[in-house]
N, C-alpha and C positions, 0 to 999 in steps of 0.2 A: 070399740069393737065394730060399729056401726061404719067408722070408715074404713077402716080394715076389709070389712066385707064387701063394701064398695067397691072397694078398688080392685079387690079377686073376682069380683062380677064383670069390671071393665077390662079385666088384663085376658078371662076366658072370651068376650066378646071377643078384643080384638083378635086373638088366635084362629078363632071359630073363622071370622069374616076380614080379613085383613085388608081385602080391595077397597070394600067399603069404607073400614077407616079411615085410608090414607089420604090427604088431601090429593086431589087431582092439577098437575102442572100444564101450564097452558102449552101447547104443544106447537113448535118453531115449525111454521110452513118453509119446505125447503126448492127451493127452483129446483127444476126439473134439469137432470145433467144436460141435456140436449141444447137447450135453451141457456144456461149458464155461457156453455164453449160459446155458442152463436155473438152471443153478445159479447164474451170477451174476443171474438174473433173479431169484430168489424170495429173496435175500440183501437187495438194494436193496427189494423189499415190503417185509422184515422191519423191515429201517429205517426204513422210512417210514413204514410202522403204529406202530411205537414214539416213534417222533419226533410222530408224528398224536396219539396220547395223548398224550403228554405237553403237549402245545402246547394239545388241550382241557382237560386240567386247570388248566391257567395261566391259560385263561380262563376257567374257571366260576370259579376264588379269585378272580379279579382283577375288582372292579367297572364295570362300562361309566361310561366318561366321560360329563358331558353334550356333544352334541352339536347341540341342536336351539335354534334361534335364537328366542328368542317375547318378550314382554314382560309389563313390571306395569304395569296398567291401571287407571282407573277408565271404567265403562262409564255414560254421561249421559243419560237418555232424552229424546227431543224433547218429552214433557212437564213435565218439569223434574225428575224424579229422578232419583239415582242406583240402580243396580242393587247390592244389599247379600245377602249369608248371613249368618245369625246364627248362633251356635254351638250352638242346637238343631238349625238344617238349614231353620229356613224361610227360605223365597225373600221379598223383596218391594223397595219401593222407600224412598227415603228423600233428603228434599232438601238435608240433613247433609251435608256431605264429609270429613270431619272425623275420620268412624270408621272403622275400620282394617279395617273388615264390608266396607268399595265397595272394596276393591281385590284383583284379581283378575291369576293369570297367565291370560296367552293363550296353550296351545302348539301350536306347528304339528303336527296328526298328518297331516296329506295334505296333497294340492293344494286351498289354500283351503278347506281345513278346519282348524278348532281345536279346541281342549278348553279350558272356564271354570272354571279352579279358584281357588276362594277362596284366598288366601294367608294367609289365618287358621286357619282352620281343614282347608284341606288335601283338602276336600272338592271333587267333580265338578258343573257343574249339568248334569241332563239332564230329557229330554223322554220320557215314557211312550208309550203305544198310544194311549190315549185323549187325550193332548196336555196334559196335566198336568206342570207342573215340579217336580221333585225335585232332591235331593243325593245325590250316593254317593260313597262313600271307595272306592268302586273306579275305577276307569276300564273302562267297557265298549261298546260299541255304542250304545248311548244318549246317549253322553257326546258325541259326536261333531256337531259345529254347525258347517255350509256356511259363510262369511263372502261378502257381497256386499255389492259398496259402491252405495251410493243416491245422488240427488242433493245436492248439496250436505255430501258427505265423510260423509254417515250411513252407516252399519254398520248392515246387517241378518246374523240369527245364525238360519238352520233347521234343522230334523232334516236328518240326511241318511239317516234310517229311515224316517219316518215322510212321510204327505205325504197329501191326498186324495185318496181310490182312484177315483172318474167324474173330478173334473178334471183330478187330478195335484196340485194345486195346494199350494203347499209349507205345514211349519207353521212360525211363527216363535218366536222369544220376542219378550216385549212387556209391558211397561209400559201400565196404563190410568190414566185421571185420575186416581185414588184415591190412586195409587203403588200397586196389586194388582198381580202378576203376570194373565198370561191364558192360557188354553187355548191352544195352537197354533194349533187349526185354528180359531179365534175370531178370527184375527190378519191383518188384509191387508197386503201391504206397503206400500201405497200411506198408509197410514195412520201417522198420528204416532206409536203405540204402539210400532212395529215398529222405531222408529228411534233408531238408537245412534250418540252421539258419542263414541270413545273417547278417552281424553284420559292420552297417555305419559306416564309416569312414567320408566321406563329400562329397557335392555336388557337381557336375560341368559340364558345356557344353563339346558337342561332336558335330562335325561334321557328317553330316548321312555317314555309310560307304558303299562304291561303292560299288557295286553287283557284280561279277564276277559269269559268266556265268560255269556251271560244267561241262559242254558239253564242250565249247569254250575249259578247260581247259587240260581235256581227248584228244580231238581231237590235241591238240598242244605238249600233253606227248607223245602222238601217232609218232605224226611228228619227234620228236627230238628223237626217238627211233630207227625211219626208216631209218634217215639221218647218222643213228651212224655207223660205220665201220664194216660188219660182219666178222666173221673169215674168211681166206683162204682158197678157194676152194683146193679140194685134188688131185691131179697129179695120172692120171692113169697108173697105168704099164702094159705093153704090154707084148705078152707072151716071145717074143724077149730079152724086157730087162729082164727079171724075170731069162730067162736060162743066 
């Protein structure tokens, strides 16, 4: 009887005071929302900048694919030559097909624009200021020739620098009767010289070619001109040594 009533004494307790009863749970301090984001915020930069390096490091080892569509050429001028580089770098013509100088990649660097590079020797043709054809083993702003097509499927090839400054009027390359190359701004389009039949050979990817700045490249010819040994200054003679 004795715990019987016990236990109806402790069962009214707890009813009466229930708080008290219960044991008390230690209670989870929770970060503050503000503060949580913050920190998961600059966790995910961290990763993402790390991830960011790593991903440029992958791609400066790792060589760019060719991606650029162009072809191997021989280029036929309406006066019967072929356009040829010789592996000194002069330009001209020649009515041979035969030599491995007339064949040229075309590649596309813009909208109908190309770059002429011999596939012999690897070199760019380009057009100067004053409208003079040259070669460069670089690819630079010069190198760069419009493509328009003529009547009768001719290919005309201009600067897309240079041009004349009252008309406008574009320069080309060209072929004269001789098989000479000509001046740009010597060149009309309207004219046979002007006029290229290109004649496929076959397709193939290129590589985009790096740009080389014409400035950067002056300014470094500049350099290495300054740095070069001038002659010897000249020893003056005094009236003394003269008698």
């Amino acid at each position: 009887m004795a715990a019987l009533a016990s236990s109806l004494i402790r069962q009214k307790r707890e009813i009466r005071d229930p708080v008290a009863s219960r044991p008390v749970s230690a209670q989870r301090k929770v970060c503050p929302r503000g503060t949580k984001s913050l920190c998961q915020k600059q966790l995910l930069i961290l990763i993402s900048k790390v991830r960011l390096c790593g991903g440029r490091k992958g791609r400066l080892e790792k060589s760019p694919e060719p991606q650029l569509k162009g072809i191997v050429t021989k280029l036929f001028c309406r006066h019967g030559y072929y356009l040829q580089v010789h592996p000194d770098g002069t330009i001209d013509g020649t009515r041979e097909d035969t030599d491995g100088f007339t064949l040229f990649n075309l590649i596309p660097v813009g909208l109908r624009v190309v770059a002429i590079q011999s596939t012999k020797s690897g070199q760019y043709i380009a057009m100067n200021a004053e409208g003079y054809l040259y070669t460069s083993a670089h690819f630079t702003t010069e190198c760069r020739f419009k493509e328009c097509v003529f009547e009768n499927y001719y290919v005309m090839y201009s600067s897309t620098l240079y041009r004349q400054r009252e008309s406008g009027r574009s320069w080309y390359l060209g072929i004269n009767k001789d098989g000479q190359v000509m001046k740009g701004n010597r060149v009309k389009k309207t004219k046979a010289a002007a006029h290229f039949l290109p004649k496929l050979l076959e397709v193939a990817l290129y590589r985009e070619p790096s740009l080389h700045n014409v400035v950067e490249l002056a300014l470094a010819k500049k350099a290495d001109e300054g740095s070069a040994p001038g002659p010897p200054p000249v020893k003056e003679i005094s009236k003394a040594e003269a008698t």
